[in-house]
C-alpha positions as CSV (number, residue, x, y, z in Angstrom):
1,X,51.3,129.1,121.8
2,X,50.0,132.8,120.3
3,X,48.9,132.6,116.7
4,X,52.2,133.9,115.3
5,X,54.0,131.2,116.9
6,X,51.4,128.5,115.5
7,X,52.1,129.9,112.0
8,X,55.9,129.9,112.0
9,X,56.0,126.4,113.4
10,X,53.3,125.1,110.0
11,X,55.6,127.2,108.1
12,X,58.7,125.9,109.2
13,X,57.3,121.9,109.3
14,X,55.8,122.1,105.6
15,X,59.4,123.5,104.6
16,X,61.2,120.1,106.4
17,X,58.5,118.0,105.0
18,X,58.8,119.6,101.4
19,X,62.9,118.7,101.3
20,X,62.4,115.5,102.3
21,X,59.9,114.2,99.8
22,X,60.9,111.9,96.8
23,X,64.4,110.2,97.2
24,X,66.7,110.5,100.0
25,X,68.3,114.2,100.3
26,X,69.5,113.3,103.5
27,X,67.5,116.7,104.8
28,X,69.2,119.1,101.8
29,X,67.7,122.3,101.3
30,X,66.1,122.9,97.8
31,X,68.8,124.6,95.9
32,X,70.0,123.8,92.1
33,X,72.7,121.6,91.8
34,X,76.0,121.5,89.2
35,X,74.9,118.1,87.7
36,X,71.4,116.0,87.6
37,X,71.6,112.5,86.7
38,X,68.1,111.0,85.4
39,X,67.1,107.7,83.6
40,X,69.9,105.4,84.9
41,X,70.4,102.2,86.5
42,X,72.3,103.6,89.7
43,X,73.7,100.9,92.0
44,X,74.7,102.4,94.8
45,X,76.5,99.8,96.9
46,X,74.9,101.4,99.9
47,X,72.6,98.6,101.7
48,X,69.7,100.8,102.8
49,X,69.1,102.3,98.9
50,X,70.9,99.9,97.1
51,X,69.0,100.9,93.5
52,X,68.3,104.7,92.3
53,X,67.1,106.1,89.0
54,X,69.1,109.5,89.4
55,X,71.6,111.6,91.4
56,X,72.3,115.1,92.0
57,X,75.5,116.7,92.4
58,X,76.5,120.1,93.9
59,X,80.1,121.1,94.6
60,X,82.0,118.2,95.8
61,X,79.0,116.5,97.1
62,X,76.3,114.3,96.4
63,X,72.6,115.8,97.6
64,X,70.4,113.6,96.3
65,X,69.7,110.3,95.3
66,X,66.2,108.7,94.5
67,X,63.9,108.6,91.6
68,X,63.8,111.1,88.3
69,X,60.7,113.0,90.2
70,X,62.4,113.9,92.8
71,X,64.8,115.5,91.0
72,X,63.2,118.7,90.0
73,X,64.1,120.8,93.0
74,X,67.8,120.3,92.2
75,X,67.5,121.6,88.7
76,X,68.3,125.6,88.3
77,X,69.3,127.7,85.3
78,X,72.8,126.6,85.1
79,X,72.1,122.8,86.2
80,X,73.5,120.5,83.3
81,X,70.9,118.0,83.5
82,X,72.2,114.7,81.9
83,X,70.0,111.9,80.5
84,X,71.7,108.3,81.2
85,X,69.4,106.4,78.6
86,X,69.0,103.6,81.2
87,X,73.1,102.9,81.6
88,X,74.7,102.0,84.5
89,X,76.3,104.3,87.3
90,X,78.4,102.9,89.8
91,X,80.9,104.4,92.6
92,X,84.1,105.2,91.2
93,X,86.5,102.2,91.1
94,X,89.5,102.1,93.9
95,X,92.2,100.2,92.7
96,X,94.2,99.1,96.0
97,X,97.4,98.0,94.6
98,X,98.7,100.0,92.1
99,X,102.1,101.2,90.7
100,X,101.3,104.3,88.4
101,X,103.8,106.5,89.9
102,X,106.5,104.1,88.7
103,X,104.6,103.7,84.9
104,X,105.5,107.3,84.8
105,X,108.5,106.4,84.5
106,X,108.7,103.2,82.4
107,X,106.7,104.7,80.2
108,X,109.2,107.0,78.9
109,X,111.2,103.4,78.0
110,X,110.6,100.2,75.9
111,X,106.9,99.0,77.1
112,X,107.2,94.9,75.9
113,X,103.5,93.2,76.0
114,X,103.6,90.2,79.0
115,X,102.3,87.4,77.5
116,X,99.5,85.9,80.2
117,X,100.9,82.9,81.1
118,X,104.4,85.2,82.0
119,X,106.9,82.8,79.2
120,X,108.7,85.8,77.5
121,X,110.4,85.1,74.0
122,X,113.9,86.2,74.5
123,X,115.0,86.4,70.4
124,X,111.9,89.1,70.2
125,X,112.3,90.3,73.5
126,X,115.8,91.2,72.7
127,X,114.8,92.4,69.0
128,X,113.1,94.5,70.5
129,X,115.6,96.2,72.9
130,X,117.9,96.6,69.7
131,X,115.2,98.2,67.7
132,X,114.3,100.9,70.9
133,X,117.9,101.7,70.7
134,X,118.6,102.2,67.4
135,X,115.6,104.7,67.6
136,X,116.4,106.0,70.6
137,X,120.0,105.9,71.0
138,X,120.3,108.7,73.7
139,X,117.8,106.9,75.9
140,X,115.7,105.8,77.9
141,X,117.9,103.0,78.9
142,X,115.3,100.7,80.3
143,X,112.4,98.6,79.3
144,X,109.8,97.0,81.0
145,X,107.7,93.6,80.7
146,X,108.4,90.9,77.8
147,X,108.1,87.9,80.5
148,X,107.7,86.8,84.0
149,X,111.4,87.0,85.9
150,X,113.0,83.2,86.2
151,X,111.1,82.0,82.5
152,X,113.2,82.8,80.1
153,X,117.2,82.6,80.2
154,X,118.5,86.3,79.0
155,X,122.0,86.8,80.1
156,X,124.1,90.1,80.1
157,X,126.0,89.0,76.8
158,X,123.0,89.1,75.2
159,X,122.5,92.4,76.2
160,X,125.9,93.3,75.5
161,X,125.8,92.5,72.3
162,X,123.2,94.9,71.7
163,X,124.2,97.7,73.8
164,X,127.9,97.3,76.0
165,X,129.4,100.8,76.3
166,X,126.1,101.7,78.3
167,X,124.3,100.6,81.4
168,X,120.8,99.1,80.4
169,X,118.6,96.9,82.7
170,X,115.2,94.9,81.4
171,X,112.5,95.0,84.3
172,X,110.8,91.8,84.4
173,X,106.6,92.1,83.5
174,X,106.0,91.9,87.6
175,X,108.9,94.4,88.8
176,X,110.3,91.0,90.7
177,X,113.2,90.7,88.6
178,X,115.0,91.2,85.5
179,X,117.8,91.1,83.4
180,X,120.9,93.6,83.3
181,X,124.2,94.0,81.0
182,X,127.8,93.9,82.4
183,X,128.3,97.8,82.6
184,X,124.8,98.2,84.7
185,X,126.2,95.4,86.8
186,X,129.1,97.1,87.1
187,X,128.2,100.4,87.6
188,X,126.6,98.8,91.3
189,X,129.2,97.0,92.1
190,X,128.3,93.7,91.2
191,X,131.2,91.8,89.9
192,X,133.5,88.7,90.6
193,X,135.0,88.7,93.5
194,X,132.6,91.5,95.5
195,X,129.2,90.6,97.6
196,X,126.0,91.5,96.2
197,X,125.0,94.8,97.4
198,X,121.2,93.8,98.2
199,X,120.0,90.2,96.8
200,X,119.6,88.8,94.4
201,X,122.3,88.8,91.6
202,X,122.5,85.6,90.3
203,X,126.4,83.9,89.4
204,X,127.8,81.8,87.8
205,X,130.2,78.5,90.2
206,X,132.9,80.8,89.9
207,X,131.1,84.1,91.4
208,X,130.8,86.1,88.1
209,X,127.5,87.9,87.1
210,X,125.1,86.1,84.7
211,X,123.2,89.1,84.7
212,X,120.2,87.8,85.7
213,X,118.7,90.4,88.1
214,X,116.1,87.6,91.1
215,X,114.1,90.0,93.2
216,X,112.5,93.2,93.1
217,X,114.5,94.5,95.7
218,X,117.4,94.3,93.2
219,X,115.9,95.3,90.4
220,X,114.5,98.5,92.3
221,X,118.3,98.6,93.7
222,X,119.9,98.9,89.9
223,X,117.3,101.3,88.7
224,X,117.5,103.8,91.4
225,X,121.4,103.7,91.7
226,X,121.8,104.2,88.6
227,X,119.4,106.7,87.9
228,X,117.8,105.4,84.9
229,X,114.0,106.6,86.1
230,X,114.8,110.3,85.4
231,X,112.8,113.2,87.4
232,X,111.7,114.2,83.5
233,X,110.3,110.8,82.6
234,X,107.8,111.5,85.9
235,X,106.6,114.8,85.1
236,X,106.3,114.1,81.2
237,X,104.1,111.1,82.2
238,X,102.2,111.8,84.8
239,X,99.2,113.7,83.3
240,X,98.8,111.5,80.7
241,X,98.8,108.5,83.3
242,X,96.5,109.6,85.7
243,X,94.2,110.3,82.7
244,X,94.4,106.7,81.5
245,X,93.4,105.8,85.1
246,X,90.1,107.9,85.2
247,X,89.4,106.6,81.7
248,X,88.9,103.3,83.0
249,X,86.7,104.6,85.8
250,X,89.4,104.6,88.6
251,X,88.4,107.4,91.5
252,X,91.3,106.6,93.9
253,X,94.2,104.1,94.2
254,X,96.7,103.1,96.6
255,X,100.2,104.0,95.5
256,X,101.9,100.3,96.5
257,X,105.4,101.0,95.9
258,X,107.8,102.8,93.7
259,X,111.8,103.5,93.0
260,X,113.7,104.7,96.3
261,X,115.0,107.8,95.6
262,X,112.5,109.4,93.6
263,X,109.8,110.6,96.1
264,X,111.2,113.9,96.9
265,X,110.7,114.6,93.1
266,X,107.6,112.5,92.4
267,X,105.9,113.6,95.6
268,X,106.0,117.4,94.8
269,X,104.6,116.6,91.1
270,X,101.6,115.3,92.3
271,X,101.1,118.1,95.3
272,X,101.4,120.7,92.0
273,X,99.0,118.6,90.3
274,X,96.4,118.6,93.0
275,X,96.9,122.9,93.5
276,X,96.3,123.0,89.7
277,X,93.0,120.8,89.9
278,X,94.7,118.4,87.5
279,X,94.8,115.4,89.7
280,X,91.4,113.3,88.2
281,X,92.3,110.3,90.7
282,X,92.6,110.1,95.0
283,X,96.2,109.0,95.7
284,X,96.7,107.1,99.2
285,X,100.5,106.7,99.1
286,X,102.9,104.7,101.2
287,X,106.1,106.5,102.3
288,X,108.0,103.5,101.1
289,X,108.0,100.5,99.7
290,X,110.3,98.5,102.2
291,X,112.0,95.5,101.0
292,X,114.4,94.4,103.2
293,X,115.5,95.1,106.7
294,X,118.3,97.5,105.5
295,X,114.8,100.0,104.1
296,X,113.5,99.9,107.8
297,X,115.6,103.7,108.6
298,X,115.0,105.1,105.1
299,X,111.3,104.1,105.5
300,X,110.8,105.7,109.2
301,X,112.6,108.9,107.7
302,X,110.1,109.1,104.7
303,X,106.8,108.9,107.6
304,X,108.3,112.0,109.7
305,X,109.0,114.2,106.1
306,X,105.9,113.2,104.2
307,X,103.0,112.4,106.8
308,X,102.4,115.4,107.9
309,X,103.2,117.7,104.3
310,X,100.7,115.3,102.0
311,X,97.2,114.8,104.0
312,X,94.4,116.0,101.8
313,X,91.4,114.1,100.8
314,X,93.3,113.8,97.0
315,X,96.7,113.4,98.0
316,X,98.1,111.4,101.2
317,X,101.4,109.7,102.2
318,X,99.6,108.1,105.4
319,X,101.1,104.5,105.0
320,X,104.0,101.8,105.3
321,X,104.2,98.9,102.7
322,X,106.2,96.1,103.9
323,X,107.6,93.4,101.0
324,X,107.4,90.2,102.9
325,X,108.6,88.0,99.7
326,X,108.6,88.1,96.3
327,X,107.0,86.4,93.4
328,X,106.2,83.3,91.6
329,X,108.1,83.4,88.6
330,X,111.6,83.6,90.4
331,X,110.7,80.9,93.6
332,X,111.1,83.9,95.6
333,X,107.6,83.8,97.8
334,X,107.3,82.5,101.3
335,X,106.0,78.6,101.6
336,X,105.2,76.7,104.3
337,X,105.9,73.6,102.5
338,X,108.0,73.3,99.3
339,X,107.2,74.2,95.4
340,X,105.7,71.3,93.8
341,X,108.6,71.4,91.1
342,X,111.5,71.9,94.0
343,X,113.9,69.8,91.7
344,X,114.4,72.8,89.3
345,X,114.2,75.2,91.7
346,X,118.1,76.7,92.2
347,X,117.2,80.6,93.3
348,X,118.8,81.4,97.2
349,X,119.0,78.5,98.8
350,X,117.0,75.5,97.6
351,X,116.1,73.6,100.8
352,X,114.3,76.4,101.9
353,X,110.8,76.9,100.7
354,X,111.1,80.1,99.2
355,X,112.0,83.9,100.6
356,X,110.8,85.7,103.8
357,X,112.4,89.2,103.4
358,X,112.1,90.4,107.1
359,X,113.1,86.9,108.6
360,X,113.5,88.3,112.6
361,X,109.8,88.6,113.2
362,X,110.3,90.2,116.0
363,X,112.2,92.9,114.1
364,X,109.1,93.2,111.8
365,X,106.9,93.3,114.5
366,X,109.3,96.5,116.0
367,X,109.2,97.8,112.7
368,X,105.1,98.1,112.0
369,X,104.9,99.7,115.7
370,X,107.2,102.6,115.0
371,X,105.7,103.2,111.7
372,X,102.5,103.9,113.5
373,X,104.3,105.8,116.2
374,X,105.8,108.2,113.3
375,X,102.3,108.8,111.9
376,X,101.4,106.0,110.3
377,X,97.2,104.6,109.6
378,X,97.5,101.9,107.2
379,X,100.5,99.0,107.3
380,X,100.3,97.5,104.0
381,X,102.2,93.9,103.7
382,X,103.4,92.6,100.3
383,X,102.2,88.4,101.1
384,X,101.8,85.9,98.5
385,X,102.7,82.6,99.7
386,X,100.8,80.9,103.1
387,X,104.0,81.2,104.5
388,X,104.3,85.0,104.4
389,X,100.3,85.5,104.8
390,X,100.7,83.8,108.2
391,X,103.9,86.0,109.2
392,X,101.6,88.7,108.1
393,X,98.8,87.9,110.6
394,X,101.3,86.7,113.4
395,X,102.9,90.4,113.3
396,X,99.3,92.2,112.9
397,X,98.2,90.0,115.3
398,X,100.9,91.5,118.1
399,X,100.2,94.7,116.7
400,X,96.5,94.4,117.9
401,X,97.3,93.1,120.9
402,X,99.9,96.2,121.6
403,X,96.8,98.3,121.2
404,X,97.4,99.8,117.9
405,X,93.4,98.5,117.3
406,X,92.1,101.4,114.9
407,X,94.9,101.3,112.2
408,X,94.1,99.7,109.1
409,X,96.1,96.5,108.9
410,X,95.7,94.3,104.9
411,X,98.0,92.0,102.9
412,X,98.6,92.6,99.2
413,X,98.5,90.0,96.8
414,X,97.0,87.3,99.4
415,X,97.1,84.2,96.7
416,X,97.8,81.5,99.3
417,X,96.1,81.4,102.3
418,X,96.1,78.6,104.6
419,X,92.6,77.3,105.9
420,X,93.8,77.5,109.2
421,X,94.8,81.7,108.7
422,X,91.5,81.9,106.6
423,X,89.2,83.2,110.3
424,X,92.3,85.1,111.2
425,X,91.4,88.1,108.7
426,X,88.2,88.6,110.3
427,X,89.1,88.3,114.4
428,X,92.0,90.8,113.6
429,X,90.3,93.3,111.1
430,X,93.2,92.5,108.9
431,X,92.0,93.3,105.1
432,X,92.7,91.4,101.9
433,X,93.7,92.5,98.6
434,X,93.7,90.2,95.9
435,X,95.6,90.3,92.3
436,X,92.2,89.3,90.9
437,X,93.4,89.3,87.3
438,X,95.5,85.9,89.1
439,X,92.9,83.5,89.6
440,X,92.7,82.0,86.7
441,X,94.4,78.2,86.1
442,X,98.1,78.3,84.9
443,X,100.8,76.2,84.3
444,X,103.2,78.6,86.5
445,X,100.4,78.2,89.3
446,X,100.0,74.1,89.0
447,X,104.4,73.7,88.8
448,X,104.7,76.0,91.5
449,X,102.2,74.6,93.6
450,X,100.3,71.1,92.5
451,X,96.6,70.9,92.1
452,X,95.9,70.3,95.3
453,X,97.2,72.8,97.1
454,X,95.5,75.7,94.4
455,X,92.5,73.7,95.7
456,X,93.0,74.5,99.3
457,X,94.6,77.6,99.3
458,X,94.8,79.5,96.1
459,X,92.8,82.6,96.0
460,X,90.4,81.8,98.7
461,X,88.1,85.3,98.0
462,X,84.5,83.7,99.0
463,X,85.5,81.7,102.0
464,X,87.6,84.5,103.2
465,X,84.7,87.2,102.3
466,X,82.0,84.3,104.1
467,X,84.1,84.7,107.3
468,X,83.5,87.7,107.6
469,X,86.7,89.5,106.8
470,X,87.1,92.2,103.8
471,X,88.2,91.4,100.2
472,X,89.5,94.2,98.5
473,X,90.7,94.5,94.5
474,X,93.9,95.6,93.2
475,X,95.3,95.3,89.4
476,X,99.0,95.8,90.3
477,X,99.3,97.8,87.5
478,X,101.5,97.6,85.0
479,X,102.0,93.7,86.1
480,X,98.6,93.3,85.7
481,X,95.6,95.1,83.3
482,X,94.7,98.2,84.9
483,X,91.5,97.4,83.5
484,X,88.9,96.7,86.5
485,X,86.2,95.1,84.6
486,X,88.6,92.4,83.6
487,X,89.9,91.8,87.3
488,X,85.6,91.2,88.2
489,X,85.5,89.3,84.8
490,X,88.2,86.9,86.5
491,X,87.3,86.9,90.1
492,X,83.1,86.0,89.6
493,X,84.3,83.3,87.3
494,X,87.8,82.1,87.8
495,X,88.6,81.8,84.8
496,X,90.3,84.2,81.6
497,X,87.2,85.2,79.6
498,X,86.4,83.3,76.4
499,X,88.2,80.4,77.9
500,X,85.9,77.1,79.7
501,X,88.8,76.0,82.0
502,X,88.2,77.1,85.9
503,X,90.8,77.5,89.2
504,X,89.5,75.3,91.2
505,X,87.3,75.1,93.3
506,X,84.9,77.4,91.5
507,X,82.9,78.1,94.4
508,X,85.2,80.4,95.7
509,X,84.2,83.2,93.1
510,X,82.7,86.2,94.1
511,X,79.1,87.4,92.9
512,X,78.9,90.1,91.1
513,X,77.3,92.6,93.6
514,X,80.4,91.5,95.8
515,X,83.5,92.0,93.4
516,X,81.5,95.4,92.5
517,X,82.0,95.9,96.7
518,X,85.2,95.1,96.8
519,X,86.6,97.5,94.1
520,X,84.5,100.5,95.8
521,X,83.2,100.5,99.5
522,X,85.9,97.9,100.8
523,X,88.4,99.7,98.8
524,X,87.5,102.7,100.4
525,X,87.8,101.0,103.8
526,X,91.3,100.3,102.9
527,X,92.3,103.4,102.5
528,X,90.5,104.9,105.1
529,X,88.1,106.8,103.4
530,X,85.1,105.2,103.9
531,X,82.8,107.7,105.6
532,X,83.0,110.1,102.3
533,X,83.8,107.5,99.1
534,X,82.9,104.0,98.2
535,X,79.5,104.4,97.8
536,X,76.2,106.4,96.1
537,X,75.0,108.1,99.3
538,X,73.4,111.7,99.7
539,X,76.4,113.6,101.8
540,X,79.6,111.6,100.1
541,X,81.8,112.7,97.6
542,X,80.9,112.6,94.1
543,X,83.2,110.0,92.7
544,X,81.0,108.4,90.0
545,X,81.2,106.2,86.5
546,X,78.9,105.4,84.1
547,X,79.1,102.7,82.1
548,X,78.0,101.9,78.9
549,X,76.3,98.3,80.1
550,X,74.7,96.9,83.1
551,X,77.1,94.5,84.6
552,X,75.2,93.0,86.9
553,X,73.4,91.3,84.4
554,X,76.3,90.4,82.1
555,X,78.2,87.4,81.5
556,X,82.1,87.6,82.5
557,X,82.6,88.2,78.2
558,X,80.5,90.8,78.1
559,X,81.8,92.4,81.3
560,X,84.8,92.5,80.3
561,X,84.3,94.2,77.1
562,X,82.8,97.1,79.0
563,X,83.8,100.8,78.3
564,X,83.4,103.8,81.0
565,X,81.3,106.9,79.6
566,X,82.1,109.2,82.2
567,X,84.4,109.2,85.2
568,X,83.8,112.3,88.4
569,X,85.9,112.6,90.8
570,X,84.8,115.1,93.9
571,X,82.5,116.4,91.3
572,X,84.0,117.2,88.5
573,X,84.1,114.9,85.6
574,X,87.4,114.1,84.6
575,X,86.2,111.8,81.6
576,X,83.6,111.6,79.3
577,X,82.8,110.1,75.7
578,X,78.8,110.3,75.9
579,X,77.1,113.4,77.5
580,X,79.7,116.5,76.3
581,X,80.2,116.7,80.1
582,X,83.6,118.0,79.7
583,X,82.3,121.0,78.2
584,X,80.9,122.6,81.1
């Protein structure tokens, strides 16, 4: 080697050494970055640099993370450099279960507070329809929340009593359900005399109406035919939703479900939002939320129009969800035994235990292939009793075994899960989301149920996480808070913070460095996204919170009294109430 050679070789290994000093870069050459980070508590939820003090930020990317020192390379003229003051930065929070699309909607109608335990009051639930009127007497002709469906008996004489010369429909606090008046009823065709249209329209001996509206599927059914979810309501909504959403530190979501007919409008509104840089949260959406066999053509349509239009790394329609039953309130969830309270329990047919929506597995089975055969990644199954958890995983299971063994395969909801299905997650690569906000003790949960089989099935997180298989979190907002610290509150603890009463058996919460996992990496796993979010790692996107409190070291109380500072998403920062980061 001539002397020149030996000199641009020393040259060229002190440069290598030099960007690969303090910290991991991951090999990034020295140049300023948009944002430094110093002075913070930085869990990473990356196993091989779990902790870091700071984090640098350039373009879309992270390109460094290590100690304050090590910084210094990253800082230019125009670098905002931000001080933490020792709080806490985590990955952005992915919420997989979520219904904003459809709050962009009901949030142009009467919003009624669920109380927790689901038991509406129908005198001020229906005070409080009048009074929405009488304020807004050319609409919205909806409202949503007030009570559980099935818990409280609202028929559509009351409703007509307050409002008769126009269709107007209550939406039960879970979407499961609800309660219409006789000229909504009418307007779909459900009267004496005719079938139901989809189930479940609950009558009277004779066949007339009560006006009690049993399943989602209905419900969704009512809505959508009688266009009360205006395109408007969508595009009047939507910034200030998705704004909410970052606020409390939410970086991406999966968009479980929302009212048939209103994709081709609400689809487009996003795509504009996303061209305009004014879309602060990822969107994963499913093509459709399919609730019963007759959805199967209307959903297979939706994958060959959307898959291939929406597919960027903020906006994708890449998945199938698949409503297997119900919900509690309304006895509409699959069982493999009978409720615990079966004597009251009068919804369908009462000697069966509960509702499977795609009863023909086979059919189901048909259905998840061709999904994945029109472009399809991600079959998403609504399951919340054992019953429908095990249809769930007999269905994946054939799936797998037809070769399909790269898709990503999870259940939504996952409250019951038999100990014999419990390994099943894990041999299949089938993922679990959990309603974490659920798993607390209730009196629905013990009627529906008994004691002992909450004890040996109810929201089995640890034992399914121990396994080996892949808890994720999802609020099920609105149903549930869209608050994430509350849902890790709940799920490290079992319990409603402030209260001393635990869902047994309390060793089935998660720790706290898991439930933090399992709103982040494994979400990002659900959604397929794994490789550039979920995580703190030199090369992935820059979806980051701070918060104003370490919650690692908090008590479920204080956890959930936490408050997001800042919010980035793919770099930018899309909230802040600290640092005057929104300034830049």
């Amino acid at each position: 080697m001539n002397k020149l050679a030996v000199l641009m070789f020393a040259a060229a290994a002190a440069l290598m050494l030099a960007s690969c000093d303090a910290g991991n870069t991951g090999g990034a050459a020295s140049v300023a970055a948009d944002y430094v980070f110093t002075n913070g508590q930085v869990y990473t939820v990356n196993e091989n640099q779990p902790r870091a003090e700071a984090v640098a930020v350039k373009g879309t990317d992270i390109v460094y993370v290590g100690d304050d020192q090590g910084t210094e390379k990253f800082i230019g003229d125009n670098t905002k450099v931000t001080d933490l003051e020792s709080k806490t930065m985590l990955p952005g929070f992915i919420d997989t279960h979520h219904h904003g699309i459809v709050v962009m909607a009901t949030a142009a109608g009467l919003m009624m507070a669920t109380p927790p335990d689901g038991v509406g009051d129908k005198a001020k639930m229906l005070q409080a329809v009048a009074e929405w009127l009488a304020a807004h007497p050319d609409g919205p002709f909806f409202s949503f929340g007030g009570s559980f469906e099935g818990l409280v008996d609202i028929t559509r004489h009351d409703i007509d009593r307050i409002v008769a010369d126009q269709p107007f429909v209550m939406v039960s606090g879970t979407g499961h359900g609800g309660w219409a008046n006789t000229r909504a009823l009418e307007g779909i065709g459900v009267v004496k005399g005719e079938p139901d249209p989809i189930d479940h329209y609950e009558r009277e001996a004779d066949g007339t109406p009560t006006g009690y509206i049993g399943s989602s599927a209905a419900v969704f059914y009512i809505v959508g035919k009688l266009g009360l979810f205006k395109p408007e309501y969508f595009a009047a909504n939507a910034e200030g939703v998705l704004a909410g959403s970052s606020a409390n530190g939410l970086t991406a979501t999966l968009q479980a479900g929302y009212i048939q007919g209103t994709e081709d409008g609400v689809f487009p509104m996003i795509e504009q939002l996303e061209k305009a840089g004014k879309l602060p949260v990822r969107i994963s959406s499913v093509a459709l939320q399919a609730q019963r066999p007759i959805h199967i053509e209307h959903g297979l349509a939706n994958l060959d129009k959307f898959v291939p239009r929406y597919n960027s790394e903020l906006f994708r329609v890449d998945a199938m969800k698949i409503h297997g039953d119900g919900d509690t309130g309304g006895y509409t969830i699959g069982m493999l035994e009978p409720f615990s309270d079966a004597e009251s329990y009068d919804a369908y047919d009462p000697s069966k235990p509960g509702l499977i929506s795609f009863p023909d597995t086979d059919q189901l089975v048909e259905f998840m292939i061709e999904s994945l055969e029109r472009g399809a990644s991600h079959i998403h199954m609504h399951a919340i009793g054992d019953a429908t958890v095990r249809q769930a995983l007999d269905a994946f299971e054939r799936v797998r075994a037809a070769g399909y063994t790269d898709v990503r395969l999870s259940t939504g909801h996952t409250n019951l899960i038999h100990p014999d299905d419990l390994p099943r997650f894990a041999e299949l690569n089938v993922m679990a989301d959990f309603h974490a906000q659920y798993a607390v003790p209730s009196e629905l949960g013990y009627s529906r149920f008994g004691e002992e089989r909450i004890i040996e099935r109810g929201f089995r997180t640890r034992s399914l996480w121990d396994s080996g298989g892949i808890v994720t979190i999802g609020s099920d907002f609105p149903a549930g808070e869209e608050n994430p610290f509350l849902s890790i509150a709940v799920i490290i603890s079992r319990r409603e913070p402030g209260k001393s009463e635990v869902l047994p058996p309390a060793d089935e919460a998660l720790s706290i460095e898991q439930a933090i996992q399992a709103y982040t990496l494994n979400g990002a796993r659900l959604l397929g996204m794994e490789d550039i979010i979920g995580s703190i790692e030199v090369g992935k996107r820059a979806d980051l919170i701070v918060v104003d409190r370490n919650i690692l070291e908090a008590t479920p109380e204080e956890i959930v009294e936490s408050k997001v500072l800042t919010t980035m998403m793919n770099g930018k920062v899309r909230h802040d109430v600290a640092f005057g980061l929104l300034d830049k």
